[in-house]
DSSP file (Angstrom, degrees, kcal/mol; ACC not computed):
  #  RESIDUE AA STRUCTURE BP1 BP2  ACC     N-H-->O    O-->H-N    N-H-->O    O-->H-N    TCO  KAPPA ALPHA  PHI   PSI    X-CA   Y-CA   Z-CA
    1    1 A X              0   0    0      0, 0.0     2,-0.3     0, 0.0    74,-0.1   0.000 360.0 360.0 360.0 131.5    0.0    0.0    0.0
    2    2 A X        -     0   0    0     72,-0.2    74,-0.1    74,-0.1    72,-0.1  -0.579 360.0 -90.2 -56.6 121.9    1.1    3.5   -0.7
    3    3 A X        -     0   0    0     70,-0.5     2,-0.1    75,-0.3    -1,-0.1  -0.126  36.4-131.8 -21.7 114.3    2.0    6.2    1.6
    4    4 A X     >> -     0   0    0      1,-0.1     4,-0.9     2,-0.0     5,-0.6  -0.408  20.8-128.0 -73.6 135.8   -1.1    8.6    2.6
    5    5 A X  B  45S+a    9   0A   0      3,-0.2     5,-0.2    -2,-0.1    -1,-0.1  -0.597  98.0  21.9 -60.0 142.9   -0.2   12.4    2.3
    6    6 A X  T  45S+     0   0    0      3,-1.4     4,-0.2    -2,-0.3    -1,-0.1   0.430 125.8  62.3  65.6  -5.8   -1.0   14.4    5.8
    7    7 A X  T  45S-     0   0    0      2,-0.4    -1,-0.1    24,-0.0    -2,-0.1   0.857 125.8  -0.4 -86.7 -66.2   -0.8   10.8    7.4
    8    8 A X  T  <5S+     0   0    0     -4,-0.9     2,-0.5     1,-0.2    24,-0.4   0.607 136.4  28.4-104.4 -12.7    2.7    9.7    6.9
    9    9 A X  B   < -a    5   0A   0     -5,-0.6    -3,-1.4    22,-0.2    -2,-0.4  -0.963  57.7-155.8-140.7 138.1    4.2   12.6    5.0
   10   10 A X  E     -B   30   0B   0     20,-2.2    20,-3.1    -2,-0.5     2,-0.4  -0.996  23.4-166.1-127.9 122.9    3.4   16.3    4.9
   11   11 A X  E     -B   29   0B   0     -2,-0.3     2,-1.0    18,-0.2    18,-0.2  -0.795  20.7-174.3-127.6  90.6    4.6   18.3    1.3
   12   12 A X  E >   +B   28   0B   0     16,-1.8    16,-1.1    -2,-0.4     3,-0.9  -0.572  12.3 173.7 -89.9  94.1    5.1   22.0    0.3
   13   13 A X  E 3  S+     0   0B   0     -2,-1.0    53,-0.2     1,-0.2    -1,-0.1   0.787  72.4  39.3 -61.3 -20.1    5.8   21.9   -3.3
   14   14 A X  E 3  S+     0   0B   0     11,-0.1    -1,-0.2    14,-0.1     2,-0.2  -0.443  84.6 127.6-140.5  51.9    5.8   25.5   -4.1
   15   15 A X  E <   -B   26   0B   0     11,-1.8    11,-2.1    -3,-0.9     2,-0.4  -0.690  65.3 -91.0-108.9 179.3    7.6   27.5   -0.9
   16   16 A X  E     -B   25   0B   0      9,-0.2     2,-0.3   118,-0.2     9,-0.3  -0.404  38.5-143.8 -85.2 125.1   10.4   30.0   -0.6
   17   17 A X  E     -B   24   0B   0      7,-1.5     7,-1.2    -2,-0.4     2,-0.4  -0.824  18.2-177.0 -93.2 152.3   13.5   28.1   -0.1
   18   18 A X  E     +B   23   0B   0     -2,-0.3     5,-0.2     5,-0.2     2,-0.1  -0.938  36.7 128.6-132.4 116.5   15.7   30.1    2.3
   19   19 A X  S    S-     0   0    0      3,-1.1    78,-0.1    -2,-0.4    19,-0.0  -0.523  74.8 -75.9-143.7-162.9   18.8   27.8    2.3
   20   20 A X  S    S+     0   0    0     -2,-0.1    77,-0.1    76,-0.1    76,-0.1   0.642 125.4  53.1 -81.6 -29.4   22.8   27.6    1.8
   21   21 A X  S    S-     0   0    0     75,-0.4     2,-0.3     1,-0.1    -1,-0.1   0.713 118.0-115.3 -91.9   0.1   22.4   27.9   -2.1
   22   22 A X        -     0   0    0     74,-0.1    -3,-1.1     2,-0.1     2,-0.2  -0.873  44.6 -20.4 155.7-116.6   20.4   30.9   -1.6
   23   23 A X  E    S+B   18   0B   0     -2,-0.3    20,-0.5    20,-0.2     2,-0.3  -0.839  77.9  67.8-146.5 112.4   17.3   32.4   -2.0
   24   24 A X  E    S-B   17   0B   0     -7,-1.2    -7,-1.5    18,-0.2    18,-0.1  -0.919  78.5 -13.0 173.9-157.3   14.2   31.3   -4.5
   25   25 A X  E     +B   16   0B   0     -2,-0.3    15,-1.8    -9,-0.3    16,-0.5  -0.001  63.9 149.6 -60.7 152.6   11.6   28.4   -4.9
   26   26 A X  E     -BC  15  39B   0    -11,-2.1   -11,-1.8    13,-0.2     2,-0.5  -0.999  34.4-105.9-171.4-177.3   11.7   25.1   -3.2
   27   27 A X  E     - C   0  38B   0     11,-1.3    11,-2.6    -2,-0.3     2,-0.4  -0.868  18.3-161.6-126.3 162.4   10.3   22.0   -1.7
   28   28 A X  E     -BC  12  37B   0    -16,-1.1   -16,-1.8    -2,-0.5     2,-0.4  -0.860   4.8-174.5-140.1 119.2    9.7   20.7    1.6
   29   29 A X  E     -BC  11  36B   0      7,-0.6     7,-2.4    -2,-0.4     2,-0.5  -0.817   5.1-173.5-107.3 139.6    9.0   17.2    3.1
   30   30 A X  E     +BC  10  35B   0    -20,-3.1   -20,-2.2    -2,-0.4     2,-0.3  -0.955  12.6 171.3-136.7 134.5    8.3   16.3    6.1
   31   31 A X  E >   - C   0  34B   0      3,-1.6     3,-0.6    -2,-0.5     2,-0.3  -0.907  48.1 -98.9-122.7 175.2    7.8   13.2    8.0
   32   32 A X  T 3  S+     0   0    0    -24,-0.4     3,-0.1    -2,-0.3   -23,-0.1   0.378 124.5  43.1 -50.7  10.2    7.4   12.5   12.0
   33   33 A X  T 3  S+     0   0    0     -2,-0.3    69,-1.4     1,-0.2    70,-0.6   0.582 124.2   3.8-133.9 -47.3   10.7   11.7   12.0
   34   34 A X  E <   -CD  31 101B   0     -3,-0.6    -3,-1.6    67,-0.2     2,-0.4  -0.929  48.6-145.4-154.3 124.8   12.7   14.2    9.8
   35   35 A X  E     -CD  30 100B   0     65,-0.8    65,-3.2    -2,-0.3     2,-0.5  -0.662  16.8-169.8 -80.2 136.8   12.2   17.6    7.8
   36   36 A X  E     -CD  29  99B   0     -7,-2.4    -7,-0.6    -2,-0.4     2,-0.4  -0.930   6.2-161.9-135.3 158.2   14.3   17.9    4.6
   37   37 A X  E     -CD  28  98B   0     61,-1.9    61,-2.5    -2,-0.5     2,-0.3  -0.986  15.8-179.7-128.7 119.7   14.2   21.4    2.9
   38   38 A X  E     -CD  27  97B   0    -11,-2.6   -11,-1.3    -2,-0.4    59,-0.2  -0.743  22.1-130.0-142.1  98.8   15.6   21.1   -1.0
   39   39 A X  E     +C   26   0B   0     57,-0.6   -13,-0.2    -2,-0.3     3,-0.1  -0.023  20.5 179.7 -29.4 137.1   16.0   24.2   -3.7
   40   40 A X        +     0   0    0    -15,-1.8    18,-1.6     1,-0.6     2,-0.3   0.487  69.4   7.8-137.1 -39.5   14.5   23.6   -6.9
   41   41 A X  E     -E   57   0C   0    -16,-0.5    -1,-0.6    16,-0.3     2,-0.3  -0.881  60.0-179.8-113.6 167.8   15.6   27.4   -8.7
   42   42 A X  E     -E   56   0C   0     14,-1.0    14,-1.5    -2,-0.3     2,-0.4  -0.667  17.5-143.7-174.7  99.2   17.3   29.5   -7.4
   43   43 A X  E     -E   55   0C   0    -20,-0.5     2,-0.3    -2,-0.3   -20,-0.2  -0.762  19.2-160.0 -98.0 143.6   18.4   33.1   -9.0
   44   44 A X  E     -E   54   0C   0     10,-1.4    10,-2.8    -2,-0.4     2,-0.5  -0.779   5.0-160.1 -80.3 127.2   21.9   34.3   -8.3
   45   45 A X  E     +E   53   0C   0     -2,-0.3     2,-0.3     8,-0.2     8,-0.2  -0.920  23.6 154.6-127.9 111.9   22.9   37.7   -8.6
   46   46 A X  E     +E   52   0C   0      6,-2.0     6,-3.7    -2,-0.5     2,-0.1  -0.804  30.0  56.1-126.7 157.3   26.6   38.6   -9.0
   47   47 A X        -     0   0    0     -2,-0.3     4,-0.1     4,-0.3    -2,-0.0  -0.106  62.1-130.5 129.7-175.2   29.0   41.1  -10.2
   48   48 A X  S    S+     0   0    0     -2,-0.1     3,-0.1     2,-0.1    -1,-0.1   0.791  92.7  27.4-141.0 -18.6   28.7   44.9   -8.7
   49   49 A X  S    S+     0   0    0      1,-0.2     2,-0.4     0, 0.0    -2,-0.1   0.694 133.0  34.4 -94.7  -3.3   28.8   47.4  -11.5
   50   50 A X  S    S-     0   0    0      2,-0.0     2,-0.5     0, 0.0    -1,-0.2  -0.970  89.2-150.8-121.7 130.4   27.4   45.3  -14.0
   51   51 A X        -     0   0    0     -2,-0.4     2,-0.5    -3,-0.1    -4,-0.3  -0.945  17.1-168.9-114.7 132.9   24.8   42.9  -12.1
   52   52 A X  E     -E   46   0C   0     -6,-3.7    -6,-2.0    -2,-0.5     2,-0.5  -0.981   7.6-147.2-113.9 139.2   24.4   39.4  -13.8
   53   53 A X  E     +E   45   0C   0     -2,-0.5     2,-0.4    -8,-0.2    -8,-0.2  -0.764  16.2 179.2 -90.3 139.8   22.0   36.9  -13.2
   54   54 A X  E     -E   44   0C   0    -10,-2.8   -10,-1.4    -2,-0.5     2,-0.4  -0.902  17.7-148.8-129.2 120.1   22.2   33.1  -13.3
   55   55 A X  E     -E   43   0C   0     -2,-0.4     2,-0.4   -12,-0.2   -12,-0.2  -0.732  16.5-163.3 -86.9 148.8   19.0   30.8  -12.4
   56   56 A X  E     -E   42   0C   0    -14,-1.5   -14,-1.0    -2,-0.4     2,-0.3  -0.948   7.6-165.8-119.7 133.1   20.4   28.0  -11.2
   57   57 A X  E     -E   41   0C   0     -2,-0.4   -16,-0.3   -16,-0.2     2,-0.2  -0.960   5.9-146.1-134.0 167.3   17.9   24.8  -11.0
   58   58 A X        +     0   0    0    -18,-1.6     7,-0.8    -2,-0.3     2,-0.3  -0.960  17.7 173.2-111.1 146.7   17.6   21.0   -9.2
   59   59 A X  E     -F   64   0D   0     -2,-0.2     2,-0.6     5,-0.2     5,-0.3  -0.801  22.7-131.7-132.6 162.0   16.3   17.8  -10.0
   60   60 A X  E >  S-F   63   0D   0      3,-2.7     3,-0.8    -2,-0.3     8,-0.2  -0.799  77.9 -31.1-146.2 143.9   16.0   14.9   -9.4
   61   61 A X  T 3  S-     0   0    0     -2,-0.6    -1,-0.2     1,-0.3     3,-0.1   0.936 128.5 -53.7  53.2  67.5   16.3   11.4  -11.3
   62   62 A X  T 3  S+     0   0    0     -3,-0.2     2,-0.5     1,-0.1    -1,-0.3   0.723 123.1  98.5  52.2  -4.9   15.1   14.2  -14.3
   63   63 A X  E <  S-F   60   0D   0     -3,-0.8    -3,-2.7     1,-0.1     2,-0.7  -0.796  91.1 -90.0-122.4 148.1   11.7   15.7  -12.2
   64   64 A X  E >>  -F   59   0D   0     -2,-0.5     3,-1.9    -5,-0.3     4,-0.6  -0.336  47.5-113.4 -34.0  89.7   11.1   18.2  -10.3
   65   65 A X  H 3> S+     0   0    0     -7,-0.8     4,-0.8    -2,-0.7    -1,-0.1   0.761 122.9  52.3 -36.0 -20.1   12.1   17.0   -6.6
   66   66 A X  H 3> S+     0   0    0    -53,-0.2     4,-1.1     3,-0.1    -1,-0.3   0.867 106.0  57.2-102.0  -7.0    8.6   17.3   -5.8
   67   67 A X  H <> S+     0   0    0     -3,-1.9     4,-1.2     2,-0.2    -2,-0.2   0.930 111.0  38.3  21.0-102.4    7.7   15.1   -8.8
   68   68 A X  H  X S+     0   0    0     -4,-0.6     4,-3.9     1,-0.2     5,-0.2   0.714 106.6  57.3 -71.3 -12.5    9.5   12.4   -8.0
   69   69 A X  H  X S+     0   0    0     -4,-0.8     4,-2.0    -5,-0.4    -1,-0.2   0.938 114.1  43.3 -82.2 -32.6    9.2   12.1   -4.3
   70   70 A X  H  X S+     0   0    0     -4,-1.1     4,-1.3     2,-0.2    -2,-0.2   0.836 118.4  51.9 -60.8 -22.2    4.7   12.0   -4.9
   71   71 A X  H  X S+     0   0    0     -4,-1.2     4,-0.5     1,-0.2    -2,-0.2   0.933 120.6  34.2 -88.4 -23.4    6.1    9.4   -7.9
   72   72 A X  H >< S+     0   0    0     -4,-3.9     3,-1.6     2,-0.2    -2,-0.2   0.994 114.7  46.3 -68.4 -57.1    8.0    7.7   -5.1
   73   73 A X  H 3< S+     0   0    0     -4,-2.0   -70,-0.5     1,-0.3    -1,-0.1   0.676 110.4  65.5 -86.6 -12.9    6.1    7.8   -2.0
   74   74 A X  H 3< S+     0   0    0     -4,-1.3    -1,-0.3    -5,-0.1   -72,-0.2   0.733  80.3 100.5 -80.6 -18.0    2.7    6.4   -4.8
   75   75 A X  S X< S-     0   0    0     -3,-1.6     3,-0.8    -4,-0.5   -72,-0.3  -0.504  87.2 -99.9 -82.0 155.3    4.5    3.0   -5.5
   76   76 A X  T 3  S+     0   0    0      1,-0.2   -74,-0.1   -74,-0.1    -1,-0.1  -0.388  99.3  24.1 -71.9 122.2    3.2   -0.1   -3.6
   77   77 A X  T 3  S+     0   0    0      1,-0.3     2,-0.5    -2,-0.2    -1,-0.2   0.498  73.3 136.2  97.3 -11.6    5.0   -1.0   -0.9
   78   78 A X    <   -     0   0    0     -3,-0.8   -75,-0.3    -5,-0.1    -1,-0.3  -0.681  31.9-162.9 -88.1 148.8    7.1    2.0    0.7
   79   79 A X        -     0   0    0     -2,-0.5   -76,-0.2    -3,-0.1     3,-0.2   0.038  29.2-101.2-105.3-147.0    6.9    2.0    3.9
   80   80 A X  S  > S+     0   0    0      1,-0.3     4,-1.6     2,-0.1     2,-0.4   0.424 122.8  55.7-102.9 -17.9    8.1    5.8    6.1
   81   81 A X  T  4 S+     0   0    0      2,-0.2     2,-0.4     3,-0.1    -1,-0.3  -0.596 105.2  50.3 -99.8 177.0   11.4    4.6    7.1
   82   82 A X  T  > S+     0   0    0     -2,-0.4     4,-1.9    -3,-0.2     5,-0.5  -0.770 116.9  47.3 -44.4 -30.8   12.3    3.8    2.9
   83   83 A X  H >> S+     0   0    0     -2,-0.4     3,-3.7     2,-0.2     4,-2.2   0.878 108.4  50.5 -70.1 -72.7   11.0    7.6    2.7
   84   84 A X  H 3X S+     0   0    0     -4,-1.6     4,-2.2     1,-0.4    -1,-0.2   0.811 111.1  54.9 -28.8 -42.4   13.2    8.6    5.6
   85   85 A X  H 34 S+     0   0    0      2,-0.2     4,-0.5    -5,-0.1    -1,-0.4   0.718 109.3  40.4 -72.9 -14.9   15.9    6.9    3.7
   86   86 A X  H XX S+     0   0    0     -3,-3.7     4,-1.5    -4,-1.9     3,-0.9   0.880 104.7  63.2 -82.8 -46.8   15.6    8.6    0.7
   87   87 A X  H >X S+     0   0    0     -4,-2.2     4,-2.9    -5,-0.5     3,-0.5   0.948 110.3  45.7 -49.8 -54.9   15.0   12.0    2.4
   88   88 A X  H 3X S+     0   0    0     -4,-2.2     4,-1.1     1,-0.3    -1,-0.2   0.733 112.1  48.2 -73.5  -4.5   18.9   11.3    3.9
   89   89 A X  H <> S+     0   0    0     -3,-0.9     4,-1.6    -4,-0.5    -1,-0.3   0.617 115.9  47.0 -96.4 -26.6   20.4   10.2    0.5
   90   90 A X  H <X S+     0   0    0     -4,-1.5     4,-1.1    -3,-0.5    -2,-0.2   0.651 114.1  49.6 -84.2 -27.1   18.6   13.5   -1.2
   91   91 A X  H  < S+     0   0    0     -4,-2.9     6,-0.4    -5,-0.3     5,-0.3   0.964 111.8  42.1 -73.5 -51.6   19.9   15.1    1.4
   92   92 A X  H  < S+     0   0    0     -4,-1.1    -2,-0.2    -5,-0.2    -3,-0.2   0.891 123.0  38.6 -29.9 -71.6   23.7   13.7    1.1
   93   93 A X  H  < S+     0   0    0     -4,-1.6     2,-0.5     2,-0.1    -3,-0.2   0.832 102.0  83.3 -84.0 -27.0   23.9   14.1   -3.0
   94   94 A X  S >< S-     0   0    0     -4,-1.1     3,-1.1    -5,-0.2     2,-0.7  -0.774  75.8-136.0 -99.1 123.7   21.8   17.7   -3.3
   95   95 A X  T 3  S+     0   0    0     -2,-0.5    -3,-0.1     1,-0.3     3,-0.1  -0.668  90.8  18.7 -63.6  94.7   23.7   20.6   -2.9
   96   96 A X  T 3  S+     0   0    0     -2,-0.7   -57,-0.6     1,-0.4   -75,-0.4   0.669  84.6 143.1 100.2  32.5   21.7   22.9   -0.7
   97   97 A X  E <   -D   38   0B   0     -3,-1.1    -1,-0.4    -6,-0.4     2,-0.4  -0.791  36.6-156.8 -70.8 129.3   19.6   20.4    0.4
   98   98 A X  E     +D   37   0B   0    -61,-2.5   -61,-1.9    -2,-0.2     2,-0.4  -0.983  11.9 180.0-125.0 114.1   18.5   20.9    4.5
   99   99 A X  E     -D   36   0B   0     -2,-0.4     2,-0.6   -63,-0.2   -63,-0.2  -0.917   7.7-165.8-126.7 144.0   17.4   17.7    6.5
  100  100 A X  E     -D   35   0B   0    -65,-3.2   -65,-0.8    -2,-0.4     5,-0.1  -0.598  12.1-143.5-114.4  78.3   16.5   18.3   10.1
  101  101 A X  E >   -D   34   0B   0     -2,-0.6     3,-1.2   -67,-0.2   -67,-0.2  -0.224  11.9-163.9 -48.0 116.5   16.2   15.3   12.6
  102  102 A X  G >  S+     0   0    0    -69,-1.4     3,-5.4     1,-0.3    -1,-0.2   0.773  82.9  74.1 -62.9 -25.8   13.5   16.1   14.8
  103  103 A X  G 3  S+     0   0    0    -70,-0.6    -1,-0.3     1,-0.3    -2,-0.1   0.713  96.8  60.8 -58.0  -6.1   14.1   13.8   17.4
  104  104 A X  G <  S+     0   0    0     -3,-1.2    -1,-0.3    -4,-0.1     2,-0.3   0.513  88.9  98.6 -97.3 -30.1   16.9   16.4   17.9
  105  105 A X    <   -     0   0    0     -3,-5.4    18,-0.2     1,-0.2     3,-0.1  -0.558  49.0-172.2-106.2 147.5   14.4   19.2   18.5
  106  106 A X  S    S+     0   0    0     16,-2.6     2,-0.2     1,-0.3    17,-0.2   0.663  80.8  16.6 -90.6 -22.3   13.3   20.6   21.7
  107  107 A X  B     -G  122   0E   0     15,-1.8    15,-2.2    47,-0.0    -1,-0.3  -0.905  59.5-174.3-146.5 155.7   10.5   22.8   20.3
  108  108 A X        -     0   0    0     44,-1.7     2,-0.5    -2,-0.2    46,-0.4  -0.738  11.1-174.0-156.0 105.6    8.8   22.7   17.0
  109  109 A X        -     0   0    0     11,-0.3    11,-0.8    44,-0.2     2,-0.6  -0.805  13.1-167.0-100.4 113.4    6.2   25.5   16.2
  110  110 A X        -     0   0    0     -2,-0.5     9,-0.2     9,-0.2     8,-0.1  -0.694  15.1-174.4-119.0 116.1    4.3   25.7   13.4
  111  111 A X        +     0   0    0     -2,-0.6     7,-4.4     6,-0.1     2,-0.1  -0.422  19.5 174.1 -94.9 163.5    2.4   29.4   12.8
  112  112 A X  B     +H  117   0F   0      5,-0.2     5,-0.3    -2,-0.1     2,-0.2  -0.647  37.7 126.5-145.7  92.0   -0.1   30.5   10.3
  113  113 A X  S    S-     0   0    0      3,-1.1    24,-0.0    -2,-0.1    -2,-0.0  -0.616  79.0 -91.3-137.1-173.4   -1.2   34.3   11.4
  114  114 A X  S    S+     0   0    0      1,-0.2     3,-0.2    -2,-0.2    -1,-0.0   0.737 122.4  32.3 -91.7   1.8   -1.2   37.0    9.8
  115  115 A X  S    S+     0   0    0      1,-0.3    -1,-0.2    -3,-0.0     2,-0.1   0.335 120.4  42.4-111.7   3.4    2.4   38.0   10.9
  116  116 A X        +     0   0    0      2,-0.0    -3,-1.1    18,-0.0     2,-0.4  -0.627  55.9 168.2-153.5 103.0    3.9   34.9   11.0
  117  117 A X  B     +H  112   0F   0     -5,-0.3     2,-0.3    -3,-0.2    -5,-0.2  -0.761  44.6  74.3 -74.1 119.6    3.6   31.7    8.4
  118  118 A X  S    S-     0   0    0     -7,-4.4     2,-0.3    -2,-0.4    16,-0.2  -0.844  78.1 -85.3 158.7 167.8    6.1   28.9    8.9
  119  119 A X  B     -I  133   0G   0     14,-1.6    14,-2.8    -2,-0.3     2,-0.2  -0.920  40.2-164.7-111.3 139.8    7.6   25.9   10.6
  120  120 A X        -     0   0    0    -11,-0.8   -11,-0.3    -2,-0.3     2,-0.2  -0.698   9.3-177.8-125.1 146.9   10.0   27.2   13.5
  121  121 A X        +     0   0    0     -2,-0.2    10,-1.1   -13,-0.2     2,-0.3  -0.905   4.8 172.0-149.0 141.3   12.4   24.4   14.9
  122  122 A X  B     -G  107   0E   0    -15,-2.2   -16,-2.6    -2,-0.2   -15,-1.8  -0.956  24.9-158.9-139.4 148.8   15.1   24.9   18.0
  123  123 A X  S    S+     0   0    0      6,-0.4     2,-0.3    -2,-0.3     3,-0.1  -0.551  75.1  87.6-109.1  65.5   17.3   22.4   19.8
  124  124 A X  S    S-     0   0    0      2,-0.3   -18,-0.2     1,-0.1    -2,-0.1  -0.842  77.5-138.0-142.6-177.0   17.5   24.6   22.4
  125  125 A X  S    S+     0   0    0     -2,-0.3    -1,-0.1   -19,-0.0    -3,-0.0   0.674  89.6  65.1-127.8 -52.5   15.0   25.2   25.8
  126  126 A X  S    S-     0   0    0      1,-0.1    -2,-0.3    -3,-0.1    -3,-0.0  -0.035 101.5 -97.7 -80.4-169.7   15.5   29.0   25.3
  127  127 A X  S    S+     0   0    0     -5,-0.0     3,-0.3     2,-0.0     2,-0.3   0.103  94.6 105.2 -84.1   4.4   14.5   31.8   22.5
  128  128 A X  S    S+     0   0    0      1,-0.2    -4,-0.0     0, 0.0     0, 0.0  -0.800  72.5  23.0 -93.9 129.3   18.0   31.4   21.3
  129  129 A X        +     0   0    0     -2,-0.3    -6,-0.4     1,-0.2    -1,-0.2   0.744  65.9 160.9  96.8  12.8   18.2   29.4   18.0
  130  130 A X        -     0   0    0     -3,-0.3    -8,-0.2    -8,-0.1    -1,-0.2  -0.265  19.2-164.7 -60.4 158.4   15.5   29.2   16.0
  131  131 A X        -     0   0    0    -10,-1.1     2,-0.1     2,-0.0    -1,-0.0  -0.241  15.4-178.9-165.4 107.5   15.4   28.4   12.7
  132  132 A X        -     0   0    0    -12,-0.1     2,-0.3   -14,-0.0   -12,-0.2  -0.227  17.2-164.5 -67.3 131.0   12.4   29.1   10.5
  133  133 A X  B     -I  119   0G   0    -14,-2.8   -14,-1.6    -2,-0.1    -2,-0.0  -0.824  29.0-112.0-167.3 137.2   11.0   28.7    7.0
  134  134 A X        -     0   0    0     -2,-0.3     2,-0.2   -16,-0.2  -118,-0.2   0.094  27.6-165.9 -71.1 131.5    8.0   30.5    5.3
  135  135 A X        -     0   0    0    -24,-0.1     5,-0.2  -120,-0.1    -1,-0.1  -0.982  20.0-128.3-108.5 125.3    5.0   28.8    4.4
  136  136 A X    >>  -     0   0    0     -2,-0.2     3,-3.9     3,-0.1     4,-0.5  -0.447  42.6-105.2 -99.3 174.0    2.2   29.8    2.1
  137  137 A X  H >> S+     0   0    0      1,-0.3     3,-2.3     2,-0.2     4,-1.1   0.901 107.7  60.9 -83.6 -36.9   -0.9   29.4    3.9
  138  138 A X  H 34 S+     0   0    0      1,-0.3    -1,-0.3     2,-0.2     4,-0.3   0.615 116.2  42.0 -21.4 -21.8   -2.7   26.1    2.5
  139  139 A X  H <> S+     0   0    0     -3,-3.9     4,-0.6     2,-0.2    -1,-0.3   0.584  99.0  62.2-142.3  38.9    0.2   24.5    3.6
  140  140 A X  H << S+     0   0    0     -3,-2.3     4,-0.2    -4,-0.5    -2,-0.2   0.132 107.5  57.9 -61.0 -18.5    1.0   26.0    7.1
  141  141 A X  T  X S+     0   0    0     -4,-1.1     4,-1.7     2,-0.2    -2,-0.2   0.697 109.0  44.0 -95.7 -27.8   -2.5   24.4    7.6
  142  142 A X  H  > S+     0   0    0     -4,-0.3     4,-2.1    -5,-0.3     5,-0.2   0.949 115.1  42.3 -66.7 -66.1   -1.1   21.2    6.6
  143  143 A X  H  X S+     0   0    0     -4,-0.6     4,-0.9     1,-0.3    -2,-0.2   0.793 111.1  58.1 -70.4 -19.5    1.8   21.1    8.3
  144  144 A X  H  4 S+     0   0    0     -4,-0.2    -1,-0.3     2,-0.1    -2,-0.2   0.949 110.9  40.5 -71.0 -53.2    0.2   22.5   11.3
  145  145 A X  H >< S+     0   0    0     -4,-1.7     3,-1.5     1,-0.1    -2,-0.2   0.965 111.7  60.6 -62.1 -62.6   -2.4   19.5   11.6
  146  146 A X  H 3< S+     0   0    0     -4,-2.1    -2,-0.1     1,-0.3    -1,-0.1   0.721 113.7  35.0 -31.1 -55.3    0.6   16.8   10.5
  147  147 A X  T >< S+     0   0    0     -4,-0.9     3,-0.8    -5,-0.2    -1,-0.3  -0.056  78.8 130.3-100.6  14.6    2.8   17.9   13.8
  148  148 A X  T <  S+     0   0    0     -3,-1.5     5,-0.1     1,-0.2     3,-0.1  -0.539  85.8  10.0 -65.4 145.5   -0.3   18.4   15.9
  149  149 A X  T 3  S+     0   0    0     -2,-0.1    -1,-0.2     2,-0.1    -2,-0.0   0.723  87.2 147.3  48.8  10.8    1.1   15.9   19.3
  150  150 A X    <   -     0   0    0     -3,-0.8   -42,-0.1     1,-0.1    -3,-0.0  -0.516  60.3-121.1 -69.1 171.4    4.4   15.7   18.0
  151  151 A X  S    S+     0   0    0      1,-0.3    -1,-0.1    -3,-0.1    -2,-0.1   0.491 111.3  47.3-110.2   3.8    6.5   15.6   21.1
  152  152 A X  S    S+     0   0    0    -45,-0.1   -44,-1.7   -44,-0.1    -1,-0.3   0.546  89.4 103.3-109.4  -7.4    8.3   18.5   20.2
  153  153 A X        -     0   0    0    -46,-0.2     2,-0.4    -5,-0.1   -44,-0.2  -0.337  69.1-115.8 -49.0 152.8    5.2   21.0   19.1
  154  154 A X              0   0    0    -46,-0.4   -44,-0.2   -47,-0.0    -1,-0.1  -0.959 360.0 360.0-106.9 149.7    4.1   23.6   21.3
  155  155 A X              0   0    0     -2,-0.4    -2,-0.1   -46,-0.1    -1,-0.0   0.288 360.0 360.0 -83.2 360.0    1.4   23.6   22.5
């Protein structure tokens, strides 16, 4: 049997990646176990009197990372730790790929107001140490029911 969306897996195909490669479109997966963050474009802006652009883009197996991970997670038979395995091998080979172990986290917030959209995650006890990324709101609603009782939400 195939993996349910919002059951075993939670997926934002079309958010802002805020990453190490930079700044522009991306995807995000999440399972109870681990969040992975992965660029899919990403424009670059260089040079300082003359400004050049380069989009820079990622893929995988040829698709669109969020592509292939619905064309993975639909075949018969995966279970959530092969998705947890994949998530750390996509994480490993794509450059500016971000995979988060939750078990790791001490708090995990996700808001959807009108001033604050996102999943927030800290390993720390204090207000020190966040680290946040923007959600549009359809799927701040997702990811907010998925990680409802997780044992690092707050409550």
């Amino acid at each position: 049997m195939a993996l349910n969306e919002d059951r075993d897996f939670v997926m934002a195909d079309e958010l802002t990646y805020v990453g190490p490669a930079g700044l522009g479109k991306g995807t995000m997966l999440g399972t109870h176990d681990q969040l992975l963050l992965m660029p899919v474009e990403i424009v670059q802006v260089s040079g300082y009197r003359h400004y050049r652009t380069e989009t820079k883009t990622w893929s995988l197996e040829g698709k669109d990372p969020g592509e292939m991970i619905r064309n993975f997670v639909s075949e018969d038979g995966v279970s959530t730790s092969d998705l947890n395995g994949m998530m750390k091998d996509i994480a490993a080979q794509m450059n500016g790929a971000v995979l988060h172990d939750l078990s790791q986290m001490r708090r995990l917030k996700v808001k959807n107001s009108l001033f604050s959209r996102g999943i927030y995650l800290n390993k720390k006890d204090s207000n020190v140490g966040w680290t946040g990324y923007p959600l549009k709101k359809q799927d701040a609603v997702a990811f907010q029911e998925f990680y409802r009782g997780h044992p690092a939400a707050q409550q």
